[in-house]
BARO-392421 format. One record per residue (C-alpha): residue in one letter; x negated, y, z. Coordinates in steps of 0.2 Angstrom, whole numbers, plus 5000, padded with zeros to 4 digits. Example, Ala and Ser with C-alpha at 12.3 -4.5 7.8 and 13.67 -1.06 7.14 Angstrom:
REM BARO-392421
 resn   px   py   pz
    a 4938 4978 5039
    s 4932 4995 5036
***
This chain:
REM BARO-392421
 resn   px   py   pz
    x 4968 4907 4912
    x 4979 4893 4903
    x 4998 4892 4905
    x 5003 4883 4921
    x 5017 4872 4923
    x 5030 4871 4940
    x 5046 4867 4948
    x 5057 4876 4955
    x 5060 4875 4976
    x 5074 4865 4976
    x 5087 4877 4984
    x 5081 4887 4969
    x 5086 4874 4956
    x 5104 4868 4965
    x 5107 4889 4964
    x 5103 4893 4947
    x 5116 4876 4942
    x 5130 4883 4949
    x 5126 4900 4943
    x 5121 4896 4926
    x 5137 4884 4925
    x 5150 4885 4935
    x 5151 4901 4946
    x 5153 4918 4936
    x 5170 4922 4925
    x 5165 4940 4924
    x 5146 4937 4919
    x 5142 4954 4914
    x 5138 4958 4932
    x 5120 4950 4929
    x 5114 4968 4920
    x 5120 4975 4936
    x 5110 4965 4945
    x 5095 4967 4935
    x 5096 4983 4931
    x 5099 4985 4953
    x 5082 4977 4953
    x 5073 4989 4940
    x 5078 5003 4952
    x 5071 4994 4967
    x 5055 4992 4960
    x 5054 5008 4955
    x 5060 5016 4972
    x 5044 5006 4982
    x 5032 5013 4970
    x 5038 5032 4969
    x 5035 5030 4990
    x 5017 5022 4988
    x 5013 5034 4976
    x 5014 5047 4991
    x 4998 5043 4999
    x 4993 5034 4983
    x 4994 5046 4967
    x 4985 5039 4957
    x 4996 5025 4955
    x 5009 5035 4945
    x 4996 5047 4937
    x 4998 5041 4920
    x 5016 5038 4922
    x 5025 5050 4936
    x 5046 5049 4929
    x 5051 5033 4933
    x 5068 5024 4919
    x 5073 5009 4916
    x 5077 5006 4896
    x 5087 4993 4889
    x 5082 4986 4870
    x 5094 4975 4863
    x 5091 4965 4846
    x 5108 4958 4838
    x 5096 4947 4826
    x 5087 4939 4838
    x 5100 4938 4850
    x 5088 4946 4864
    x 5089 4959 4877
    x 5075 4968 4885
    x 5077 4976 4900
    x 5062 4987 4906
    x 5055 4997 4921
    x 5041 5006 4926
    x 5041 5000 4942
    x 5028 4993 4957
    x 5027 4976 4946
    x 5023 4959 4951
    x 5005 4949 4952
    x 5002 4930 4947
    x 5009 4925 4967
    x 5022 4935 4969
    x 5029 4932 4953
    x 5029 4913 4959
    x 5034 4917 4975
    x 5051 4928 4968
    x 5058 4920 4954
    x 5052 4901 4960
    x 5057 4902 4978
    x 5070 4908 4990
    x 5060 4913 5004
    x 5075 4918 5015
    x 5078 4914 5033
    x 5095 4907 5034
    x 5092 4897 5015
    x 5095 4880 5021
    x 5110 4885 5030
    x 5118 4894 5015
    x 5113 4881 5001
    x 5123 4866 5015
    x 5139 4877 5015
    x 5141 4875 4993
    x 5152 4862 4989
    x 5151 4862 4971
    x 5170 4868 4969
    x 5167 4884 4961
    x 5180 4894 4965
    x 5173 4889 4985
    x 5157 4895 4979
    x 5161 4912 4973
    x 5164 4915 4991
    x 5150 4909 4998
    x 5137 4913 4985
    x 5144 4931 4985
    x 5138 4934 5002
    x 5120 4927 4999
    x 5118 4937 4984
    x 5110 4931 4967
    x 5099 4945 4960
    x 5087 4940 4946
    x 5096 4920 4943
    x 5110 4929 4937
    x 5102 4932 4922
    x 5104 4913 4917
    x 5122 4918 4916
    x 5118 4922 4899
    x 5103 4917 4896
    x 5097 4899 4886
    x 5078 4907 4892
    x 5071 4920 4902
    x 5054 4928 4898
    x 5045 4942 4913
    x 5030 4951 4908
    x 5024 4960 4923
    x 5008 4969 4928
    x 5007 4978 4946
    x 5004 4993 4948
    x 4985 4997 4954
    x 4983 4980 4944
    x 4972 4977 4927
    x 4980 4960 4923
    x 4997 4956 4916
    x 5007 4940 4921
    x 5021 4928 4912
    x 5033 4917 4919
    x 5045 4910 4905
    x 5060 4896 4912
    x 5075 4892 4904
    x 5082 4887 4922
    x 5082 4870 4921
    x 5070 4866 4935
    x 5052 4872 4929
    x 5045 4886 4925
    x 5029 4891 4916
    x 5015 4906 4921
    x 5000 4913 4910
    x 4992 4927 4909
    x 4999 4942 4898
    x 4995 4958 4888
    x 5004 4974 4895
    x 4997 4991 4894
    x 5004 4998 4908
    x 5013 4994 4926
    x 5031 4989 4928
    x 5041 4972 4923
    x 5050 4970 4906
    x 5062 4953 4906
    x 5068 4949 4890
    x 5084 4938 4888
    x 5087 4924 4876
    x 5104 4926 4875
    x 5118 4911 4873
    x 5127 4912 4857
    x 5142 4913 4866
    x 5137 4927 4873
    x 5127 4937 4862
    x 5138 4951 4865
    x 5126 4958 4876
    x 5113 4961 4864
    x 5126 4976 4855
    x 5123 4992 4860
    x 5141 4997 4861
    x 5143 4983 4874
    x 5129 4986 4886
    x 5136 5006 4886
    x 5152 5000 4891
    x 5143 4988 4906
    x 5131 5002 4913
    x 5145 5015 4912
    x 5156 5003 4923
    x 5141 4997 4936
    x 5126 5007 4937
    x 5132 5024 4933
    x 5126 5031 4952
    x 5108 5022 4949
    x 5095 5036 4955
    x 5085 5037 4939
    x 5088 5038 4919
    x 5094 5021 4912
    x 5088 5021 4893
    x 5095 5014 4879
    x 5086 5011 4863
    x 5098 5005 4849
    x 5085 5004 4835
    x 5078 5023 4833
    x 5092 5030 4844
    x 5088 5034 4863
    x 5101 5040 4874
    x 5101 5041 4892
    x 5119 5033 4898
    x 5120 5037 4917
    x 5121 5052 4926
    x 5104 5048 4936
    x 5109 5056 4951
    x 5110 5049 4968
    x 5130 5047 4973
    x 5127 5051 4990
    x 5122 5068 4986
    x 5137 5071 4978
    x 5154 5077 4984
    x 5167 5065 4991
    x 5178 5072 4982
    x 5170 5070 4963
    x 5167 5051 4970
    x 5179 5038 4965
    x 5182 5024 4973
    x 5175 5013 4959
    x 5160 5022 4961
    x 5159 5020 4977
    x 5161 5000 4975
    x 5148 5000 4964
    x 5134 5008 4972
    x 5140 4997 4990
    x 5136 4981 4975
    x 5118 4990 4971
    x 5113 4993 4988
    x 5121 4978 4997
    x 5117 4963 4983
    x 5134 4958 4988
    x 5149 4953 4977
    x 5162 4957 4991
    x 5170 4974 4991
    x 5165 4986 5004
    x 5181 4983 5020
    x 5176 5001 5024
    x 5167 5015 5017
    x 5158 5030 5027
    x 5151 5046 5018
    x 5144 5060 5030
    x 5133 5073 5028
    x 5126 5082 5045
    x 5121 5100 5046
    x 5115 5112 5059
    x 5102 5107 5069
    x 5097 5088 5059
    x 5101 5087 5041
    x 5106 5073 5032
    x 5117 5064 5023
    x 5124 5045 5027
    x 5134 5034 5014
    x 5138 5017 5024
    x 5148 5003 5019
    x 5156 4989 5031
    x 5156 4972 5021
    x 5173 4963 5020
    x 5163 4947 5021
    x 5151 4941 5033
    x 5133 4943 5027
    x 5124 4924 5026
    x 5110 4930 5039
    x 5122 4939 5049
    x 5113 4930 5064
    x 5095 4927 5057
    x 5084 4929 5073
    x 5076 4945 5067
    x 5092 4956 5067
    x 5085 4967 5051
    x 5099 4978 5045
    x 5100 4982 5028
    x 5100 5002 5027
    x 5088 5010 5015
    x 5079 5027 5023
    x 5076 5040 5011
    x 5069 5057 5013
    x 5075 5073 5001
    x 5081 5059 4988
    x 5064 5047 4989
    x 5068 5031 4996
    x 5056 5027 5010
    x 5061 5008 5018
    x 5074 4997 5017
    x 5070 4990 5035
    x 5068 5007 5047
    x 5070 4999 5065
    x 5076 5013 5075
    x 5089 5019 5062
    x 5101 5006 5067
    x 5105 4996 5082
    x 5103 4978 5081
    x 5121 4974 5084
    x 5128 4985 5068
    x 5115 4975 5057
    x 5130 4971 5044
    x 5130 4991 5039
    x 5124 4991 5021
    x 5120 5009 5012
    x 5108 5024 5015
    x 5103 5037 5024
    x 5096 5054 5018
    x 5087 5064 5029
    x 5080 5082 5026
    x 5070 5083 5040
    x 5059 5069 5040
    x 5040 5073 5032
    x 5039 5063 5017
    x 5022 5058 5021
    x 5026 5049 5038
    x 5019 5030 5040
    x 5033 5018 5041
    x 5025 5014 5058
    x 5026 5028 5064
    x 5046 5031 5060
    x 5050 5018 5073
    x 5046 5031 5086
    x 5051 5047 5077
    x 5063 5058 5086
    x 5071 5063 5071
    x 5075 5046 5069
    x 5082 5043 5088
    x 5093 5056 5084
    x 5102 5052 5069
    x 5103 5034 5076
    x 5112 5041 5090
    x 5125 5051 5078
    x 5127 5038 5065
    x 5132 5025 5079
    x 5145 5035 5087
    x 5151 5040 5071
    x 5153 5021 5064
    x 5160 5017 5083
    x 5171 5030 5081
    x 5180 5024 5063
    x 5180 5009 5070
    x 5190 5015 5084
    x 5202 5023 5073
    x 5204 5009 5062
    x 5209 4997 5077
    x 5223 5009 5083
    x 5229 5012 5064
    x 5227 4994 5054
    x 5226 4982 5070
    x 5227 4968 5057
    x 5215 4973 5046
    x 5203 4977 5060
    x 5206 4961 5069
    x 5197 4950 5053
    x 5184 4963 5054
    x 5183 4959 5073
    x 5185 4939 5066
    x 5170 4943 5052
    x 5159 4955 5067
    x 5165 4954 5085
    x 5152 4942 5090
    x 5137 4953 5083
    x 5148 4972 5089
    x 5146 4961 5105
    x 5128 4961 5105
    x 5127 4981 5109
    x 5139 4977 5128
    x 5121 4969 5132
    x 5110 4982 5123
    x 5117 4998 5125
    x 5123 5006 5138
    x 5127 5024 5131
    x 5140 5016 5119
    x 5145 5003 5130
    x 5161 5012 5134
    x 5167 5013 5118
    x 5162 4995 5112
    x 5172 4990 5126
    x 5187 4999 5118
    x 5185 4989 5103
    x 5182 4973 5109
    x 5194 4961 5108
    x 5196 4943 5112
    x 5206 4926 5113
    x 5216 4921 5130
    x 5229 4910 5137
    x 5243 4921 5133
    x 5244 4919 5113
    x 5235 4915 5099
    x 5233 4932 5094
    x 5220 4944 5099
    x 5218 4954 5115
    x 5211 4971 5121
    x 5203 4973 5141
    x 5218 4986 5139
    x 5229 4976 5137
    x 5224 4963 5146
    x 5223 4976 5162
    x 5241 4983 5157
    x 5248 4964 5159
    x 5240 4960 5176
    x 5247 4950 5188
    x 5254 4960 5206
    x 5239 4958 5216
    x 5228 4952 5204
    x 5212 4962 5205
    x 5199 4952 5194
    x 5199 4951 5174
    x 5196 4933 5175
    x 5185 4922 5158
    x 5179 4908 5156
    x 5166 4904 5141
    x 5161 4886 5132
    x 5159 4881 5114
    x 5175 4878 5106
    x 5190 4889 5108
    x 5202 4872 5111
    x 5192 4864 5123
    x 5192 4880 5135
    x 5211 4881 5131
    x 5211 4865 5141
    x 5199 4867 5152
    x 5205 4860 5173
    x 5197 4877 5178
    x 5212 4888 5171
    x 5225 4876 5175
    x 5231 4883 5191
    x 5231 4902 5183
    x 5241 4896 5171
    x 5253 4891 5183
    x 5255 4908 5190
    x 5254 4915 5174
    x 5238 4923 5178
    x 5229 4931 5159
    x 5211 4922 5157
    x 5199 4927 5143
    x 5192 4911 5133
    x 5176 4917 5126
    x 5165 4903 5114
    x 5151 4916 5105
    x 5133 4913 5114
    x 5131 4931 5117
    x 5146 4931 5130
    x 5135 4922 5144
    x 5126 4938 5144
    x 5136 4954 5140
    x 5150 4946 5155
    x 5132 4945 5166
    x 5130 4962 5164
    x 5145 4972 5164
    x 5152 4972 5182
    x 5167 4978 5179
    x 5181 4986 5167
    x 5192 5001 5176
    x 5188 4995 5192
    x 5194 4978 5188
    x 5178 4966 5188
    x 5175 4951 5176
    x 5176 4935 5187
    x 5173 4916 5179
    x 5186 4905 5182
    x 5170 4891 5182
    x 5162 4899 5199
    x 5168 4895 5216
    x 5178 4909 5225
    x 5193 4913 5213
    x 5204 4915 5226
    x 5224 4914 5219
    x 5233 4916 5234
    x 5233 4936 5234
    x 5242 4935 5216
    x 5261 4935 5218
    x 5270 4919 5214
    x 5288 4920 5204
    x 5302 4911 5215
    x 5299 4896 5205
    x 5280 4897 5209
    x 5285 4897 5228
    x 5296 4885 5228
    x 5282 4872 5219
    x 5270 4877 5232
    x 5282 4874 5245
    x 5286 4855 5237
    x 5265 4854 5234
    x 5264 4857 5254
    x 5275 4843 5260
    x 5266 4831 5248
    x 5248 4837 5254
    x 5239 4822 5252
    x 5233 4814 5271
    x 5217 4812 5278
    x 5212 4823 5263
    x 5197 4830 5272
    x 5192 4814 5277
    x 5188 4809 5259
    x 5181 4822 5256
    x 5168 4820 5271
    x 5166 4803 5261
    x 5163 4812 5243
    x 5150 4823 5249
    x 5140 4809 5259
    x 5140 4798 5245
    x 5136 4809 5232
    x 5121 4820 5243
    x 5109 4830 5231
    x 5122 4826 5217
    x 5133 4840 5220
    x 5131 4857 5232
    x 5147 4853 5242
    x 5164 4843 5235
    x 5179 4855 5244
    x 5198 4853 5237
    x 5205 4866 5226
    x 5218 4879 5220
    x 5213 4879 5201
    x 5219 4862 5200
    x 5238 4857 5195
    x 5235 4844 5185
    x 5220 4837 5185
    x 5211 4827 5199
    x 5195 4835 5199
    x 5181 4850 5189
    x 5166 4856 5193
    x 5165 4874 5196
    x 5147 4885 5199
    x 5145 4890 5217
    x 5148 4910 5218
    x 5131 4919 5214
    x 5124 4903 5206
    x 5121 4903 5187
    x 5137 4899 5176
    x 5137 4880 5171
    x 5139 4883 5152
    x 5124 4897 5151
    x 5114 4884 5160
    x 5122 4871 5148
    x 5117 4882 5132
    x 5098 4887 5143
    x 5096 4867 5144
    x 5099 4864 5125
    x 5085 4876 5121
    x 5073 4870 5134
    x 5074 4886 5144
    x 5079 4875 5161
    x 5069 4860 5165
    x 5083 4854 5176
    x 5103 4859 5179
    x 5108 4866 5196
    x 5120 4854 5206
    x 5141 4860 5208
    x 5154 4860 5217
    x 5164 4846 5213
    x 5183 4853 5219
    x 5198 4839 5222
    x 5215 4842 5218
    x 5225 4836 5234
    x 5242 4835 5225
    x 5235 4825 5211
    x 5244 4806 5215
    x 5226 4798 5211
    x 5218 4810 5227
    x 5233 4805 5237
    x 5230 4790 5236
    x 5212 4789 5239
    x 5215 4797 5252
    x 5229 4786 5259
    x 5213 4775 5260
    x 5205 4782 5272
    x 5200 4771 5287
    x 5207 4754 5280
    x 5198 4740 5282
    x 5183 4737 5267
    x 5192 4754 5258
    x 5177 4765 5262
    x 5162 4756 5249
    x 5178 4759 5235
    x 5181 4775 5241
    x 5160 4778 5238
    x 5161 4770 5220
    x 5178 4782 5216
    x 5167 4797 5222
    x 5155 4793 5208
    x 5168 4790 5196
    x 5175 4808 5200
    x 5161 4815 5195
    x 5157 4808 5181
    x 5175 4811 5174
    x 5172 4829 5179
    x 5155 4831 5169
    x 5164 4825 5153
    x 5177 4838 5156
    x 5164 4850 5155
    x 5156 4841 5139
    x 5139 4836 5149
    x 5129 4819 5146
    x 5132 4808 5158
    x 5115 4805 5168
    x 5118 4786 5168
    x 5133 4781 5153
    x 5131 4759 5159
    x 5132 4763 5178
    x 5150 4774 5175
    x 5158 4760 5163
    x 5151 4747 5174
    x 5160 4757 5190
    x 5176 4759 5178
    x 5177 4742 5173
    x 5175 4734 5191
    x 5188 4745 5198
    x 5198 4741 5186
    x 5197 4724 5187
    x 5202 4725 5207
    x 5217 4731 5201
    x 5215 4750 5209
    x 5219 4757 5192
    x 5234 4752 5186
    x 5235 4751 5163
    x 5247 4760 5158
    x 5263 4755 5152
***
């Protein structure tokens, strides 16, 4: 077949800019990278060649060795691995099929030092070889596979592929190295780099300096080693390896279970959010092995959903080797280290929020909204997740506990009172929580998606049950009122606006099938009107964010509340049976309730009719401009 010409995706050639040119002072991570890769490769073949032998016949001990040339500037760095056909050659080095890669590639800014940050969490794996390189040459043949492949780019926005000669499987990349950085093709440097970054990788790594070989790591798997012979170096090295991040690990967990079930855990909590934190399929990234051969990366029951950000692995003793990956997803063995493993990572994290609150408060910032995930999903440990949740309310900036919360409750106050919405700063000003704040009456503000749902089904916390501030029947009058409270409600009393049930009669009349029912209120202090959910109906920003992803065809109709000691209300209502006051009175009713859907950040069903009706009663002087 004759050599093929191609481009780069773009995402691929915007990527390999910024790393080639802009991103990396400490470059020598790119043989960690590829090195990390090597091992990979070789861990997916040593578990095909379980049911498939004879895939590894001629070749059963898996290395990666290293060959550096100083005179021609090159390094080779070769494994015995799976290897790569013609497509998937195209499809991993010329693409970034990756959910969430649109997303990531809109958030670089071309200011490296912003970059590092972002880039770091996506991961860069074989590009960062351009660090280094002026040209980059793979020579792959997969294993099973007669026919060899080539792909050769200098990163510059093409690549090339033809067919190759390789005598056996596995993948050999050879770098042309810069001339500033032909360092990396002396063998006393490249020592120094594997010693420092790969030292815990599972399998020999080779070096070949001329007719000297010499295996530089230990080639044995870290988690099977004592904590205490573990620095934590080490331990941030392998959390690089088996993460593909360039963050340092917020919080490392090593375990080994005996008795009954066997194995051995080495997890690691990120200290920066993952770039697919919320890609729809959840995936974690904890690899499965069984008696030191790697199994899957992707082993669905081994983690809940909502502790997806775990990076490390899992050893089991107890596991056949020969089981299907298949059948894992139902294995018991499986269930129950799942169950062990979250309790235990529940339970550090638990510790970590009574012993470093600020440190476990930018974890919370980093992972609440995913922990939050399992209040919905699993009721075993939603006690505990309960206990670390924590949130943002009307008293403070800070964070808040349901512990706290409850230990701060109002006499009388029986509810734990939320309301949700989108932006933390628009809830914080929402009408809804205007007349709890008057009685200085706590109420959670909750903006992650995932809160419609959890609150919905949780009923209660310590007999206290979560109650939106947005539904109809929050009922203040039981909480006790401070002396200066009293003394505003006494006032408010005496300047009860007249006739005020009376306009309303006139609101709901006019406004029909608009609205369930228009009643005055108690939320309100200072503004003249909101919509609130009638109790039992669906909460106006679930159906909001339902609507927005065509899951409701239509919104329900809500209570639009008045706030009789607003001056506007009283004076409406002041209104009442004058001569020719009741047609304004009708055009003020659709006014109101306008005003209250842009409160609650709806489209208006009909924008020209409400700045029609605004300019004409302006213009009949009802509305005095202010001064």
């Amino acid at each position: 077949m004759s050599q093929e010409k191609r481009s780069f995706q773009a995402e691929v050639s915007r990527l390999l800019d910024i790393v080639a040119h802009s991103l990396y002072s400490n470059k020598e991570v790119f043989l960690r990278e590829l090195i990390s890769n090597a091992s990979d490769a070789c861990d997916r073949l040593r578990y095909m060649a379980l049911t498939q032998p004879e895939l590894t016949a001629d070749d059963p001990q898996f290395n990666v060795t290293l060959t550096p040339d100083s005179k021609a500037r090159t390094l080779t760095i070769a494994d015995n691995g799976i290897g790569m056909n013609r497509d998937e050659l195209i499809e991993n080095l010329g693409t970034i099929a990756r959910s969430g890669t649109t997303a990531f590639m809109e958030q670089l800014s071309g200011d490296a030092r912003k970059d590092m940050s972002v880039i770091g969490q996506f991961g860069v794996g074989f590009y960062s070889a351009f660090m280094v390189a002026e040209e980059v040459e793979v020579v792959s043949r997969k294993a099973g596979e007669e026919t060899a492949w080539r792909w050769v780019s200098d990163g510059k926005g093409e690549f090339t592929i033809d067919e190759a000669e390789k005598p056996s499987r596995g993948t050999t990349i050879t770098l042309k190295l810069r001339e500033d950085d032909k360092e990396y093709a002396e063998a006393l440097r490249l020592r120094t780099v594997i010693t420092k970054y790969s030292d815990h990788i599972a399998l020999p790594i080779v070096l070949q300096d001329g007719d000297k070989t010499e295996t530089v790591n230990h080639a044995a798997a870290l988690w099977t080693r004592s904590k205490s012979d573990i620095t934590p170096e080490q331990y941030k090295e392998f959390y690089h390896h088996v993460g593909h991040g360039f963050d340092d690990p917020w919080l490392t967990l090593h375990n080994k279970a005996e008795g009954a079930l066997e194995y051995t855990s080495l997890l690691f909590i990120p200290s920066m959010k993952p770039f697919d934190l919320f890609d729809p399929e959840r995936k974690h990234r904890v690899k499965l092995y069984v008696r030191r051969i790697f199994i899957t990366d992707h082993c669905e029951g081994l983690v809940p959903a909502y502790l997806r950000f775990l990076r490390g692995v899992v050893d089991s003793e107890d596991i056949p080797l020969n089981v299907s990956r298949e059948i894992l997803q139902a294995n018991p063995i499986v269930a129950r280290m799942r169950g062990q493993i979250t309790k235990r990572v529940l339970g550090e994290l638990s510790r970590k929020a009574a012993d470093a609150p600020e440190e476990y408060a930018t974890f919370w910032e980093n992972f609440g909204p995913v922990l939050k995930e399992g209040l919905y999903e699993d009721m075993e440990q939603r006690d505990a997740l309960l206990g670390l949740a924590r949130f943002r309310s009307t008293d403070g900036d800070g964070w808040v506990s349901l512990e706290e919360y409850v230990s701060r409750m109002k006499p009388g106050q029986e509810a734990i009172y939320t309301i949700t919405g989108d932006d933390l700063d628009l809830v914080r000003k929402s009408p809804q929580i205007e007349g709890f704040r008057a009685k200085g009456v706590e109420v959670l503000l909750l903006t992650d998606a995932i809160d419609e749902f959890w609150t919905g089904a949780i009923a209660k916390y310590k007999e206290h049950p979560l109650k939106s501030v947005t539904r109809g029947g929050a009922d203040l009058s039981k909480i006790a009122a401070s002396d200066e409270d009293k003394k505003d409600a006494d006032k408010a009393a005496d300047e009860k606006a007249p006739n005020i049930q009376s306009l309303v009669a006139i609101f709901k009349l006019t406004l029909g099938e608009a609205v369930k029912d228009v009643r005055t209120s108690e939320r309100l202090t200072d503004s003249a009107c909101c919509l609130v959910a009638e109790e039992g109906d669906m909460d106006m920003h679930l159906a909001r964010l339902l609507k927005q992803h065509k899951q409701l065809d239509t919104a329900q109709p809500r209570v639009l509340e008045l706030n009789p000691k607003h001056p506007l209300v009283s004076g409406l209502s002041a209104m009442v049976g004058k001569e020719g006051a009741t047609d304004e009175l009708r055009e003020f009713a659709w006014l109101f309730l306008d005003q209250a859907r842009i409160l609650e950040g709806e489209q208006l069903p009909d924008p020209t009719a409400f700045a029609k009706r605004l300019s004409g009663l302006l213009e009949k002087g009802l509305i005095r401009p202010a001064a």
